[in-house]
N, C-alpha and C positions, 0 to 999 in steps of 0.2 A: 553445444554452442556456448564458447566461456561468455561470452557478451551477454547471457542474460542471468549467469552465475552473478558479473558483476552489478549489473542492476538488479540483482534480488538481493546484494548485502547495500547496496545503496541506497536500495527504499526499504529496508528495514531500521528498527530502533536504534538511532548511531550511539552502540557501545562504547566506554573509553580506548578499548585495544584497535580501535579504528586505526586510530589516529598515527598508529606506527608504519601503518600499509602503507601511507600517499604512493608512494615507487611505484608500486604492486598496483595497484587501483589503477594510477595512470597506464601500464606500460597492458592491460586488459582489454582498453579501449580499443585497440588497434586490431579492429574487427571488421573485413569486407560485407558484412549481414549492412552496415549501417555508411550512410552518405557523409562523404566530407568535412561538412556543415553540421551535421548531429554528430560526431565526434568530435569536431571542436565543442561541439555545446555539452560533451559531457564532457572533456574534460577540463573545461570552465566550472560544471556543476565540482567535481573534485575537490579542484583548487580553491574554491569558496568552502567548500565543506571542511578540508583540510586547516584552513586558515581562519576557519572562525573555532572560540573555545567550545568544549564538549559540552558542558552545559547550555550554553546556547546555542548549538546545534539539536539538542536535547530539547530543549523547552519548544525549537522553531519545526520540532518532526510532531508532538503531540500538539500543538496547536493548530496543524495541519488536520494530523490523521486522526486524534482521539479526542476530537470536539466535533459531536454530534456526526453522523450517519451517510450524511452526502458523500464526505471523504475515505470511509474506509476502506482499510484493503482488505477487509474478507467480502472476500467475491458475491458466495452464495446471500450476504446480508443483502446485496442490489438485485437480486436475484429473485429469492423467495422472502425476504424480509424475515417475519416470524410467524413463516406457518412450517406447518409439522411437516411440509416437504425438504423444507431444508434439514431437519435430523436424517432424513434417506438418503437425500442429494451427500451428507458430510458422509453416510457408511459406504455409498459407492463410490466415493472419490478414494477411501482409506483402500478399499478394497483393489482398484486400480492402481494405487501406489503399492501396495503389498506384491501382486501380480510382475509387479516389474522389478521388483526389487530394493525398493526405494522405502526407508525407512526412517518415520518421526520419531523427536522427541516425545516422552509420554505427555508434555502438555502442549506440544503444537497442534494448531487447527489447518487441520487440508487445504480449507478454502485459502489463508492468507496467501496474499497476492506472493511475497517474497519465498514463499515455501513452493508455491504453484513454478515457481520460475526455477528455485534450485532442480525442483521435479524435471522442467521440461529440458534444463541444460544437458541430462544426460538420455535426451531422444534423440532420432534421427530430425532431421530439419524438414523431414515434410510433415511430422508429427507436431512441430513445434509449431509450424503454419497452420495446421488445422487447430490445435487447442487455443491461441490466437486469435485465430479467426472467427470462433464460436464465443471467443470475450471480449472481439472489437470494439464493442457497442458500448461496455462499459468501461471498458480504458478509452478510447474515446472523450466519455460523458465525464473523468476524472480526471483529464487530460486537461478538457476543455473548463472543470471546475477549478482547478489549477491553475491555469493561466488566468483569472480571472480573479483569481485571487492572489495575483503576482507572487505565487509561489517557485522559486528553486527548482522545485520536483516537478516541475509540470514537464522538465527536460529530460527526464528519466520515461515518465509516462506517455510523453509523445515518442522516443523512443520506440518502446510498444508498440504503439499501433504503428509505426512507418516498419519495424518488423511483419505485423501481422497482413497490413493494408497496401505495402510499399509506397504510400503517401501518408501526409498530413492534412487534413483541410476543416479544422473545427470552428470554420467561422458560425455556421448556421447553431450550430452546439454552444458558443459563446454566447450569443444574442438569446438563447432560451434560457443559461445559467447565470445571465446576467439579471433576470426577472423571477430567479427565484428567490424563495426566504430564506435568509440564513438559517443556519440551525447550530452554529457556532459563538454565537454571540453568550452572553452570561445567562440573558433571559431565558432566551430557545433553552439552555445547558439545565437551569432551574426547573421548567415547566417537564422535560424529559426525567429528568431524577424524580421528582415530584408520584411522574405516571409510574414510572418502574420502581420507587420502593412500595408500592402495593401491591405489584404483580407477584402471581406467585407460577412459575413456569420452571424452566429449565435449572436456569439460575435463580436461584431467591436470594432474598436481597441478606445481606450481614444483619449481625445482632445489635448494629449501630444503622442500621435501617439505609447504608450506603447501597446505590447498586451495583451490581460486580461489574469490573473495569474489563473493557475490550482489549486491551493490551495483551501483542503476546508474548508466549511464557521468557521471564527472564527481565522481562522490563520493569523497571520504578517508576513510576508517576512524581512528575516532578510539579508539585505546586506552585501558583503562580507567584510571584514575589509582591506584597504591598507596600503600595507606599504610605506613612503616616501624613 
């Protein structure tokens, strides 16, 4: 299914080599998997993404995705959080991609959503509907924390679920994510680093006492710019 090839370099890190696709991006969308109306809406997402600079597309994907926990696209983190089920849940998923054929970079993680989607582009589509439909609940729950946070992306992730669910209906998902606590703000970001540069677990933290960055492999963390 190319349609979810292209939503998995969509909501991934927008590299500078993006930017020479547009043609190629746009002429993708043209997918019967998806309604009228959600491919105008992606390729509206496109053409914005095209049309803003890389660095600001850049700064506007980790303010999204790599400020605090609500947002991420590794899956198994909404999942199992951090309990040692999730180092099982990451060796059966490697093992399922090996099984088919499907082979990572040495620092990609299973879980992230945009890997999970290159993965299912090359199943049959009732396969595609089942792994889907077993992560409704949390594209969904991203879907709806997206739209709330009048993000872009939220167009990509609704996507998703009218894939997985053949609707969208995240009103009742809005009104519960509109009551929660941020966890992107500077505060939450401080109080979080705070707790994890003491932890000592998978990841320990650097010799600058930073905790190690959820980004994946290949991306820059782009600091924020201040103003004097």
């Amino acid at each position: 299914m190319k349609l979810l090839k292209l939503i998995a370099v969509l909501l991934d890190y927008p590299q500078d080599e993006l930017w020479a696709h547009g043609d190629e991006l746009r002429q993708a969308v043209d997918d019967p998997a998806l309604s009228p109306a959600r491919r105008a809406a992606l390729l509206g997402f496109i053409d914005d993404l095209i049309a803003t600079e890389p660095m600001d597309a850049q700064e506007r994907w980790l303010g999204l995705f790599d400020r605090g926990r609500s947002m991420s696209l590794l899956l198994f983190e909404h999942i199992h959080g951090e309990s040692r089920d999730r180092g099982q849940a990451m060796v059966d998923l490697l093992s399922t991609y090996k099984k088919a054929g499907f082979e990572l970079g040495a620092k990609q993680l299973p879980d992230y959503l945009p890997v999970v989607l290159e993965f299912l582009a090359t199943q049959p589509v009732s396969e595609v509907r089942d792994w889907l439909g077993h992560t409704a609940h949390i594209l969904e729950l991203l879907a709806a924390r997206a739209q709330e946070r009048q993000s872009p992306y939220a167009v990509l992730i609704e996507a998703l679920v009218e894939i997985a669910k053949g609707r969208v209906d995240l009103d009742l998902l809005r009104r519960r994510v509109a009551t929660e606590e941020r966890d992107d703000t500077p505060e939450a970001m401080d109080k979080v680093w705070e707790e994890e540069a003491i932890r000592f677990g998978v990841e320990a933290p650097t010799e600058d006492c930073n905790p190690p960055t959820r980004l994946p492999a290949g991306v820059k963390r782009i600091e924020p710019t201040v103003t004097p």
